[in-house]
C-alpha positions in Angstrom: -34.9 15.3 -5.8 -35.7 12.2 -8.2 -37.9 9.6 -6.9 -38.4 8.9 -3.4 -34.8 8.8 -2.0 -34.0 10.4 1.2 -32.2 13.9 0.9 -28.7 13.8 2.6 -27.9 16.6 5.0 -25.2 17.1 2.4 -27.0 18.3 -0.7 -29.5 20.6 1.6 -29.6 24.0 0.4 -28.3 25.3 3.7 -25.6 23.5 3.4 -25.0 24.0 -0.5 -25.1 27.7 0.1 -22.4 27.7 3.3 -20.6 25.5 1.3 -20.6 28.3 -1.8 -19.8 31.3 0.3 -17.0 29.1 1.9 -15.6 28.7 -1.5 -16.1 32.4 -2.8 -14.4 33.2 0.3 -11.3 31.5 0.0 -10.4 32.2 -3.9 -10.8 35.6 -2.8 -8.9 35.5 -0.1 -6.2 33.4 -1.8 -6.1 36.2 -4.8 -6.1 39.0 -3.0 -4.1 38.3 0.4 -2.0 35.7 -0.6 -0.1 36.8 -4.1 -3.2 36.2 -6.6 -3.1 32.3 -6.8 -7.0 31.0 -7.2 -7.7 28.4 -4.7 -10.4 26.7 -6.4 -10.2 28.6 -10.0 -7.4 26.0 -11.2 -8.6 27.4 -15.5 -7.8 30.8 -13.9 -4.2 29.6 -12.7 -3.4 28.1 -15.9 -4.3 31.4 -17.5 -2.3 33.3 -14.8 1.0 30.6 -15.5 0.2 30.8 -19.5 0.6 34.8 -19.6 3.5 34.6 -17.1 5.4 32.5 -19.4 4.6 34.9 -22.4 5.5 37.3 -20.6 8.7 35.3 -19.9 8.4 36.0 -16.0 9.9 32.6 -15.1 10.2 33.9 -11.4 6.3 34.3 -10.8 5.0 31.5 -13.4 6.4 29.4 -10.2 3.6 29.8 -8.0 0.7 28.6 -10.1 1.6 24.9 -10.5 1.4 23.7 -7.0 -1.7 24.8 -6.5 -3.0 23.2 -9.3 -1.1 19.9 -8.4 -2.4 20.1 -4.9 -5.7 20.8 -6.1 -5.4 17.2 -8.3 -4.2 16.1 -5.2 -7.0 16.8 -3.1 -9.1 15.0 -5.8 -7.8 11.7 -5.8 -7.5 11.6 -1.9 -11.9 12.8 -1.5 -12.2 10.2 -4.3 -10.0 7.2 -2.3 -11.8 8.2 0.9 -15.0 7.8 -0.6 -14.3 4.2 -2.0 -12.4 3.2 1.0 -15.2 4.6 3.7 -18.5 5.1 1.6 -21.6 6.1 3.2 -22.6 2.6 4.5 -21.2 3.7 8.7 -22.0 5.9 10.9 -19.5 8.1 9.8 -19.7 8.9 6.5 -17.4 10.0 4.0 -18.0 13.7 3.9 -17.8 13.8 7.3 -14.2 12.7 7.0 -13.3 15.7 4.2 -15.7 18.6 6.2 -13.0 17.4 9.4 -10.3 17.2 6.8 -11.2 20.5 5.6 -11.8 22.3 9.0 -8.6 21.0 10.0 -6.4 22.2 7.2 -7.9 25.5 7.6 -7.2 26.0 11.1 -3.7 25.4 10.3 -3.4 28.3 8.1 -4.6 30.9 10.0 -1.8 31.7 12.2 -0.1 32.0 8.9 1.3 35.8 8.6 0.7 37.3 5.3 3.7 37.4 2.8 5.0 34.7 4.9 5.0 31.2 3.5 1.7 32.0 0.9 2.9 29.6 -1.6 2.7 27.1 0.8 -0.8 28.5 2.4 -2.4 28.7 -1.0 -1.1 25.0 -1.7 -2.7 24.0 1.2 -6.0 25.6 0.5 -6.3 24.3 -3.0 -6.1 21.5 -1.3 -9.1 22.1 0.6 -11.4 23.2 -1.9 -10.5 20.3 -4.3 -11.6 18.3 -1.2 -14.8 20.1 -1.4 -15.0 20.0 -5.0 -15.1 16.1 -4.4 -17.4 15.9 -2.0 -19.8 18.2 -2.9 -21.6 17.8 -6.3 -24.9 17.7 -5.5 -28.2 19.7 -4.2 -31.6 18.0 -4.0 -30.8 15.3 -6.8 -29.2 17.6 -9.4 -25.5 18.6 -10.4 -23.7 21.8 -8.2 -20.3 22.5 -7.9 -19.8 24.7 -4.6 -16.8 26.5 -5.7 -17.2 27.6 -8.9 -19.8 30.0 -10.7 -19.0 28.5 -14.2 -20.5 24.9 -14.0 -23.8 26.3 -12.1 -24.7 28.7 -14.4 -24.5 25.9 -17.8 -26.3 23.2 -15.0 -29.0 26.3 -14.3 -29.4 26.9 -17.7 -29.6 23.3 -18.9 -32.3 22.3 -16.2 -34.5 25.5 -17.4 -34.2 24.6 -21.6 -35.3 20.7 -19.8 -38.1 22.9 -17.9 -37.2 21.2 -14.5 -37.3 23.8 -11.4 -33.6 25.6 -11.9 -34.3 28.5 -10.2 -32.3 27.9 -7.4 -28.9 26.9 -9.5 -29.6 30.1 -12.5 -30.3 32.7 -9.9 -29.2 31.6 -6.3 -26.1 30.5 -6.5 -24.0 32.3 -9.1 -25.2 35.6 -7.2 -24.4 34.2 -3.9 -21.0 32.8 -5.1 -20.2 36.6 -6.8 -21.9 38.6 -3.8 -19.2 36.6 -1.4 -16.6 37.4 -4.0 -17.3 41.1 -3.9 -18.1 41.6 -0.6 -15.1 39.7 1.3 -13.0 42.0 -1.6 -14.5 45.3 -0.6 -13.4 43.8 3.4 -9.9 43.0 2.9 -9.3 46.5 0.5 -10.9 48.3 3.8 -9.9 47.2 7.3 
């Protein structure tokens, strides 16, 4: 943390690291149980629609653009909740998108595989761009709590400026992959 300002609850590592198995979770869950769509890896989509189309499979390059609109979605409303409610009440803004989030999740799960995924993984995209929003910070310095990618430069860019990175070059990107494999290994078993 810089200076002397309070740490929120929100950039806590507790929370930063439920937050990151929360997002591991649901990309693999989006991949592997509901038709390979990422829910937060929106680069990964574009891949997945780019090699559809060269592949000219019209048919399945159709379910990688809503998720990436909803995800865009998601952004603008985090970032319009945050101007409109701000941190200065009781309740804050994050509390709004974690009840947002919750919410939206709750919805899903009654949601039958095969049934209705594109709409699921729309949904969820959703969510974790809410998160993405909300989320970019632990203890003062720059985290993104659903993807590896942007940890690992922000981990390797606070060691080369010698500040303590050890959390963001070898906590989180583990603990982001270990959810990854292990949720993988859970759905391929029971």
């Amino acid at each position: 943390m810089h200076g002397t300002q309070k740490l929120r609850i929100s950039e806590t590592l507790i929370v930063g690291m439920l937050l990151t198995i929360a997002g591991g979770f649901l990309d693999a869950y989006t991949y592997l149980c509901r038709g390979k769509v990422f829910a937060n890896g929106q680069t990964g989509n574009l891949v997945l629609l780019g090699m559809r189309l060269a592949e000219q499979d019209y048919r399945n390059a159709l379910y990688y653009p809503l998720p990436i609109f909803s995800f865009i979605c998601g952004i603008f409303l985090a970032e319009q909740i945050h101007i409109r409610i701000g941190d200065d009440r009781f309740v804050k803004w994050r509390h709004i998108i974690l009840i947002l989030e919750i919410t939206l999740l709750l919805l899903f799960i009654p949601v039958p595989h095969g049934t209705m995924d594109h709409l699921v993984n729309t949904g969820i995209s959703f969510v974790c761009a809410l998160q993405t929003q909300a989320f970019r910070s632990l203890k003062g310095l720059s985290y993104i709590s659903v993807m590896c990618t942007g940890n690992l430069r922000s981990g390797i860019q606070e060691f080369c400026s010698y500040r303590s990175s050890l959390l963001f070059t070898w906590i989180f990107p583990p603990c982001f992959s270990l959810s990854f494999c292990c949720l993988s290994f859970s759905f391929y078993c029971f």
